[in-house]
C-alpha positions, 0 to 999 in steps of 0.5 A: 500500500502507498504511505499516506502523505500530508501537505499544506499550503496558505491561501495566499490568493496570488500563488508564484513562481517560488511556490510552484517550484517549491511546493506544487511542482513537488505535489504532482510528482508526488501524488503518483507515488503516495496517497496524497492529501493536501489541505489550503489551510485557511485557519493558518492564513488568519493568524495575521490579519486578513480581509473578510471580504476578499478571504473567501475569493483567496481561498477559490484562486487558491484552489484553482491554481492547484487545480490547474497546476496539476494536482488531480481529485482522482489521484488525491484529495484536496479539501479545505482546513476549515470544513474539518474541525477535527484539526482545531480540536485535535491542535487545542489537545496538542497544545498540552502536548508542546512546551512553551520553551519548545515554541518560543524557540522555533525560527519561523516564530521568532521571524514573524515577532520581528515582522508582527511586533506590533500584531503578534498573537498566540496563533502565531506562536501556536502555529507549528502546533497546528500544523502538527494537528494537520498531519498527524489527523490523517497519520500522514507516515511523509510530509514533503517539507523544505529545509525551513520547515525541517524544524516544524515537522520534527516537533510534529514527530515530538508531539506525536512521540510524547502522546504515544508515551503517555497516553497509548500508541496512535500516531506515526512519527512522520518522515520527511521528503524534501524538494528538488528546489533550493529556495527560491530568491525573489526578482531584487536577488536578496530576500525569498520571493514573496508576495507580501515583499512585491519581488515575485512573478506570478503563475497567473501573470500575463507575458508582458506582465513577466517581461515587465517584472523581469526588467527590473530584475537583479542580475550579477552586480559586477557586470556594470557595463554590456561589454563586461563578462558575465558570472552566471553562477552569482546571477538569480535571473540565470538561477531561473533560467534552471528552473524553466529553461531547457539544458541547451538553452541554459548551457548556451547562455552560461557560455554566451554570458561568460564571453559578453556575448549575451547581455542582461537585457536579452538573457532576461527576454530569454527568461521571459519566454520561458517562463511565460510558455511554462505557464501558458497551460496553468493560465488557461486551466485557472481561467476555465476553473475560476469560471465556475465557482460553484463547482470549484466549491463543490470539489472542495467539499466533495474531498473534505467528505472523502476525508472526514472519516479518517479525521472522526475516527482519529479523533475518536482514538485520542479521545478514547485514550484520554478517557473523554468518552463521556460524549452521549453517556446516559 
């Protein structure tokens, strides 16, 4: 039997390029080899502030992107984290589970306390608990993570690790399975690509809209003039060009750029193309699914019934070695 494989992603509306080769591109791959769950985890999203008028429309872009990308309801399910409320329920026990030594320590909060100091909250610092509470409801066995959550997924295993011990074994202690990608820097070359921080290109950007975004986009610092030779390896415009463009075509500007034969210009319009034919299929399935609504929403709750047994039945365990099994008791 394939081992059940759990994944998450924010309902950031906009998807990039950074998420796609990151995470999503991974997911399809992926989908094949195991069983497959993956989760637009919306009460993750709220833990900074959101717009209630737009965060139902994030969440349907959100599903279409993945949908166009690639991810197939026949070889995987993906559903949305509120339509579960096991997944809070569970968390609420998982906090007596996680010190708040452990929490205070974990890299990603200390991160966001920098950029929220003044927003700063419990469910940031409760995150990684969540998070757990994702993964181990469905006793995922992998979780495709990149290096920046390595330390996320270990207190996962901590979590499950200290439940088993004390109250009797249910979950497994999840693995991880890292991505092909290494992160992936934004277009000004020093900081991850991100939305929030306008250094992305979009999966849904239009041609001109990447060439536009590209032209502005920070290449090799040495090179102040046309004439001077380039060093792609130091170069982020020709870390993409890895990423979407086809061996040849990454060798020959490598040589070309090195000699002065290829300038930044046009080794960016060579990007551009690239990266705009990668998408033009994602483009036209997201245009078809955000069409219909209705049935994008119907996808959504047709998984969330596929998958809610197994959070009932998991939730039902944990109560049971809790001793809360009073629920209906006469």
């Amino acid at each position: 039997m394939k081992k059940r494989l759990f994944s998450g992603i924010q309902p950031t509306g906009e998807i990039h390029i950074g998420n796609y080769l990151g995470a999503i591109e991974n997911w399809i791959r992926l989908q094949d080899r195991y069983n497959a769950i993956f989760c637009i985890v919306d009460y993750h999203a709220i833990t900074i502030p959101i717009d209630p008028k737009t965060f139902a429309e994030r969440i349907l872009e959100t599903a279409a992107t993945l949908f166009a990308c690639g991810v197939d309801p026949d070889r995987a399910v993906l559903f949305l984290q509120s339509d579960i409320p096991q997944h809070t329920e569970l968390a609420w026990i998982f906090n007596s589970m996680a010190s708040m030594s452990r929490l205070s320590n974990m890299t990603q909060f200390k991160q966001k306390a920098e950029q929220h100091e003044k927003q700063l909250n419990a469910g940031l610092f409760t995150y990684p608990v969540l998070q757990a509470a994702d993964i181990l409801l469905y006793k995922a066995e992998v979780v495709p993570v990149g290096d920046d959550q390595l330390q996320h997924l270990e207190l996962t295993r901590e979590i499950a690790r200290s439940f088993n011990q004390r109250y009797g074994v249910i979950f497994p202690e999840p693995d991880a399975v890292l991505t092909k990608s290494a992160r992936i820097i934004g277009l000004d070359g020093v900081q991850k690509m991100s939305k929030s921080l306008g250094n992305h290109i979009a999966l849904n950007d239009s041609p001109e809209q990447i060439q536009k975004k590209l032209a502005g986009a920070f290449t090799d610092p040495a090179r102040k003039r046309r004439t001077d030779p380039g060093r792609p390896e130091v170069c982020n415009v020709f870390s993409l060009h890895r990423e979407f463009s086809t061996q040849t075509t990454v060798a020959e500007i490598d040589r070309d750029c090195r000699q002065a034969v290829l300038g930044c210009f046009d080794c960016k319009r060579k990007l551009a193309d690239a990266i705009g034919e990668r998408l033009s299929p994602i483009r036209e399935a997201y245009a078809s699914l955000r069409a219909k609504p209705d049935e994008l929403r119907d996808r959504l709750q047709s998984s969330a019934a596929k998958i809610r047994p197994i959070a009932e039945e998991t939730l039902d365990q944990v109560r049971a070695c809790l001793g809360l099994t009073m629920r209906g008791a006469r």
